[in-house]
N, C-alpha and C positions, 0 to 999 in steps of 0.2 A: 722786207727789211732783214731777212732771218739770212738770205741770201747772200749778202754784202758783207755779214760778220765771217770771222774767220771760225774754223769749226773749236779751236781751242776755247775762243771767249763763248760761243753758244755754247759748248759742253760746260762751263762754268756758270753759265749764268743760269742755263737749268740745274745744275746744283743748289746754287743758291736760293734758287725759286724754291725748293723741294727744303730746304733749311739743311742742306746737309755740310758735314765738315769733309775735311777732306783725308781725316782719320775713319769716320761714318764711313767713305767711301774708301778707303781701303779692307776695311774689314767687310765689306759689302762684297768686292771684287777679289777680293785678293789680291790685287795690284800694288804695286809699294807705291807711297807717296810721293818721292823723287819721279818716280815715271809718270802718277797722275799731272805733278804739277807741269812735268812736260810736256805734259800734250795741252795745258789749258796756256801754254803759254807757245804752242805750236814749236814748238823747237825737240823737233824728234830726232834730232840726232842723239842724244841723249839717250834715248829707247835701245832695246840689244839689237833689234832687227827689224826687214821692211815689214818682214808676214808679223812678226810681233805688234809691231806700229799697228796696223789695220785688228789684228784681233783684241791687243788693249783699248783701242776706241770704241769699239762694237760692243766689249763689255762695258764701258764708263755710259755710254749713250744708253744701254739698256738699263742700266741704274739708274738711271735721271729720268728715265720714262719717255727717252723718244727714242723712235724708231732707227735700228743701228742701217738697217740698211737703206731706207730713204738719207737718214744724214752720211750714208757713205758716197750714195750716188749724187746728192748736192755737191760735197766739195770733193769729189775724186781729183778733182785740179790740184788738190793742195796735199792731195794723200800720196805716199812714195809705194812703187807698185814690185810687186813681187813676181812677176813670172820668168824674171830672168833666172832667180832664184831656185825657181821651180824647174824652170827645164833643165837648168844645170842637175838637180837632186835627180831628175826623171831620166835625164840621158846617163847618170851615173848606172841606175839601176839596168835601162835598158842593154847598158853595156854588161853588168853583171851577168843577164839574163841572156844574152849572146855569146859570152865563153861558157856557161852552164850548157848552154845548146853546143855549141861548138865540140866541148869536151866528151860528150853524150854523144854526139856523130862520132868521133875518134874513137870512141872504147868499142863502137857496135860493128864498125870497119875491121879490127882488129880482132873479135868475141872468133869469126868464123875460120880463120886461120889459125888461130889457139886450140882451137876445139880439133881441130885436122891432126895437127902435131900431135895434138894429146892422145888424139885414135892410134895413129900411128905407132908412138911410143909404147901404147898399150898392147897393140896387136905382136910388135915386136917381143917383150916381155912376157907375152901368151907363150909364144913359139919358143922362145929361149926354155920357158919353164918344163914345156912338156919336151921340150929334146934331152934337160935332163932327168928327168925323170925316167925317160926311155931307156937312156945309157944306164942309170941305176941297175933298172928292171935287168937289164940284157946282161950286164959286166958284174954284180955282186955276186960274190958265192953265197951257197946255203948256210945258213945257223946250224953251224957243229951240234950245239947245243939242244937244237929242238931233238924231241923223243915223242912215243907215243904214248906215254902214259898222263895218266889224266891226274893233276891234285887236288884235293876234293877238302874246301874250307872246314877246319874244325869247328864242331858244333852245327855242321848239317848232315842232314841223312845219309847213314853211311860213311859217317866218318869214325864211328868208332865210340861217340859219344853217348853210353845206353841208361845213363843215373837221369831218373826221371825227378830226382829234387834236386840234382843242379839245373833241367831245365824250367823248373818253376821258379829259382830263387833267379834265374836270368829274366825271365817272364815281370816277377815283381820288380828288379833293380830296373829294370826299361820304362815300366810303368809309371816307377818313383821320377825318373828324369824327365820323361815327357808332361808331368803335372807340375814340375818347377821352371820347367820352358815355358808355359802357360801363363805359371805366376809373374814371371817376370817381362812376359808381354805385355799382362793387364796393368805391372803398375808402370811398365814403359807409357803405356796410352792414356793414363789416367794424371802422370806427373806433365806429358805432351797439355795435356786438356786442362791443365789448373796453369800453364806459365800463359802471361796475360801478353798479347798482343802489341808491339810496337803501333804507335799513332803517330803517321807522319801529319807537317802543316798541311792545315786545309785554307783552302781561298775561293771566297764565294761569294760574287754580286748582288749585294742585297740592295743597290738601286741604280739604274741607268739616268744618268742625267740627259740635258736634253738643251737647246739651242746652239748658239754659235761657238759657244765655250763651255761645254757641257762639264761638270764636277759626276762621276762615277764612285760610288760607294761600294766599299768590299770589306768584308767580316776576315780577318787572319785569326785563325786558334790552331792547334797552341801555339802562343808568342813567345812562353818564355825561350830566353836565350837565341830568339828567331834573330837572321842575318837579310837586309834589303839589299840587292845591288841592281844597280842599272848599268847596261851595255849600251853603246851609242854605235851606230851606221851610219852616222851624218854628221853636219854639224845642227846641235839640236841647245836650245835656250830653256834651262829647266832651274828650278826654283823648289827647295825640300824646307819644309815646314813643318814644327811639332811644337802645341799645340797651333790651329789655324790661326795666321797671322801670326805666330810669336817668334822666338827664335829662329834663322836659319841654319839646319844641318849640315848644308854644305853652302858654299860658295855661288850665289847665285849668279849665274854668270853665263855662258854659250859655249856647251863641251862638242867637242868631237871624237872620229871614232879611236885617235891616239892615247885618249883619256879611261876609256874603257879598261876592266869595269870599273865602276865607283861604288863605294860600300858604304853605308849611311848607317849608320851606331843607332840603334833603336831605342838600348837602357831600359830604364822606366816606364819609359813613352807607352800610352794609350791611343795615342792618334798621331798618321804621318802622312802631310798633306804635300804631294807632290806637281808641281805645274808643270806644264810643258808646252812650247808653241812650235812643236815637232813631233808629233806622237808617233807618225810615224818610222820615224828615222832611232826610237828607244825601245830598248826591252826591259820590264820592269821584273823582278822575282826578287819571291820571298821563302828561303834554305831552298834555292832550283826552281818554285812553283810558279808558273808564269802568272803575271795580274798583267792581263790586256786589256787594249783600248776595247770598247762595244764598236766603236767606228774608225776603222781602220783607217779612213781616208782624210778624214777631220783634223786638218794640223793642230791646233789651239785645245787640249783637253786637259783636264783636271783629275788626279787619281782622291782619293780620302780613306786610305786603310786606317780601320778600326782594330785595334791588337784587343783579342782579349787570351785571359790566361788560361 
C-alpha cells in the first residue's frame, strides 16, 4: 500500500502518525515550512534545488522515523536527480585543476632558461668588476699624503698621557656607563615581560555531527566585535540563522561565486546557525579563521557557531 502513495503524502502521514506539526518539524529539521509543505504536497519545484530536493527529504523522513534512504530508493521515480549538477560542479573543478597543471608545466619549461641568463649575466658582471678594479690597481697614483710616521690615539701607551688620576677617573666614568647600559636593558626586558599579549579568534569543534545532514558544532572566543563571511566557488544554497530557526541574517536564497564574499552582522548574537546544501563549493571564516566542514565531500551540512565573549 505504502507503494502506491506518493512520497509527499507518506512523509505526511508519518508526521501525523508521530503527532507532529509542521512548526515541531521545522524546528526539528531546520527546514522552513514553505519547503516542508512542498514536499508533502510533491510540488518541488518550489525547493532551491534538485541536490536540495533529495537532502530536505532525507532529513523530513529521518524526523518521522522512517528510513530516509529505503524511502528514497521506493520512489526515486518521483524524485529529480542531480548528477547533471554534479558533473557540471566536477568538470568545473577538474578544469581548474588542468590550467593549475598546465601553468605549473609552463613556469618549470621556462625556471631552466632563466636560471642560464641569470649565470650568464652574473659571470659577465664578475668579469666587468675585476677588469675594474685591475685598471684601479695598475692606473691610480700613490697617496701624496701617506708618510711613515705612526699616530698613536691619545690616552694609550705612549701617548704622552702619564697623570695616573685622570686614568682612574676615566676607569670610573666607564664604569658608571656601563652599569646604566645594564639598567636600562633590565627595565627594557621587564616593561617587554609585563605588556600582555595580543589574543587573536580562536575556533574549535566541540562536536562532529553525523548522518546525511550532519549539524557541526564549533566554540568562537573572543566574539566580541568578531566579523563571519562566507566566499562561494559555486553556485551553493545557504541559509544564516540566529538564534536556531529564528530570524534570517541573510537572504536565504542560492549564491554564487559573483556574490562573494558575504559578511553576516553577528551584533549581540550568541549563536549563528548556518545551512548549506553545498558545503563544498563555501568557505566559512570568522576575522580570517577558517570553520570547515569535518566532510569535505558531503554536500548538505549544517555549521552551529557558538560565540562566546
Amino acid at each position: 500500500m505504502v507503494l502506491h502513495m506518493e512520497i509527499g503524502a507518506r512523509l505526511k502521514e508519518a508526521r501525523e502518525a508521530k503527532g507532529l506539526s509542521l512548526e515541531d518539524l521545522q524546528e526539528t529539521t531546520k527546514i522552513q515550512k514553505r519547503y516542508l509543505q512542498a514536499i508533502e504536497k510533491n510540488d518541488f519545484q518550489v525547493l532551491p534545488g534538485k541536490f536540495y530536493t533529495r537532502a530536505f527529504i532525507r532529513e523530513y523522513a529521518s524526523a518521522v522515523g522512517l528510513d530516509p534512504e529505503q524511502v528514497m530508493e521506493e520512489h526515486k521515480n518521483e524524485l529529480p536527480t542531480y548528477e547533471e549538477e554534479n558533473t557540471v560542479q566536477f568538470s568545473r573543478v577538474q578544469k581548474s585543476k588542468q590550467e593549475a597543471a598546465q601553468k605549473s608545466r609552463g613556469s618549470s619549461r621556462f625556471l631552466p632558461t632563466f636560471l642560464t641568463v641569470g649565470l650568464v649575466v652574473g659571470l659577465i658582471l664578475v668579469f666587468w668588476i675585476f677588469m675594474q678594479s685591475g685598471s684601479d690597481e695598475n692606473g691610480a697614483p700613490a697617496d701624496s699624503s701617506s708618510s711613515d710616521e705612526i699616530s698613536v690615539p691619545a690616552g694609550s701607551e705612549g701617548s704622552g698621557s702619564e697623570d695616573p688620576a685622570n686614568d682612574e677617573e676615566e676607569q670610573e666614568e666607564s664604569g658608571e656607563g656601563s652599569g646604566a647600559q645594564e639598567d636600562a636593558v633590565e627595565e627594557t626586558e621587564e616593561d617587554s615581560a609585563e605588556e600582555p599579549e595580543e589574543e587573536g579568534t580562536g575556533v574549535e569543534l566541540s562536536e562532529e555531527g553525523s548522518g546525511s545532514f550532519p549539524m557541526h558544532t564549533y566554540e568562537v572566543s573572543p566574539a566580541d566585535d568578531s566579523e563571519v563571511t562566507v566566499e562561494f566557488s559555486g553556485n551553493v544554497y545557504m541559509e544564516v540563522q540566529s538564534p536556531q530557526g529564528g530570524e534570517n541574517l541573510v537572504t536565504p536564497r542560492e549564491y554564487t561565486s559573483s556574490d562573494s564574499p558575504v559578511t553576516i552582522d553577528i551584533g549581540d548574537k550568541q549563536e549563528l546557525y548556518i545551512k548549506t546544501g553545498n558545503a563544498p563549493g563555501m568557505t566559512v571564516k570568522v576575522d580570517d579563521q577558517p570553520v570547515t566542514f569535518p566532510d569535505p565531500e558531503l554536500t548538505t551540512q549544517k555549521l552551529l557557531l557558538q560565540l562566546k565573549e
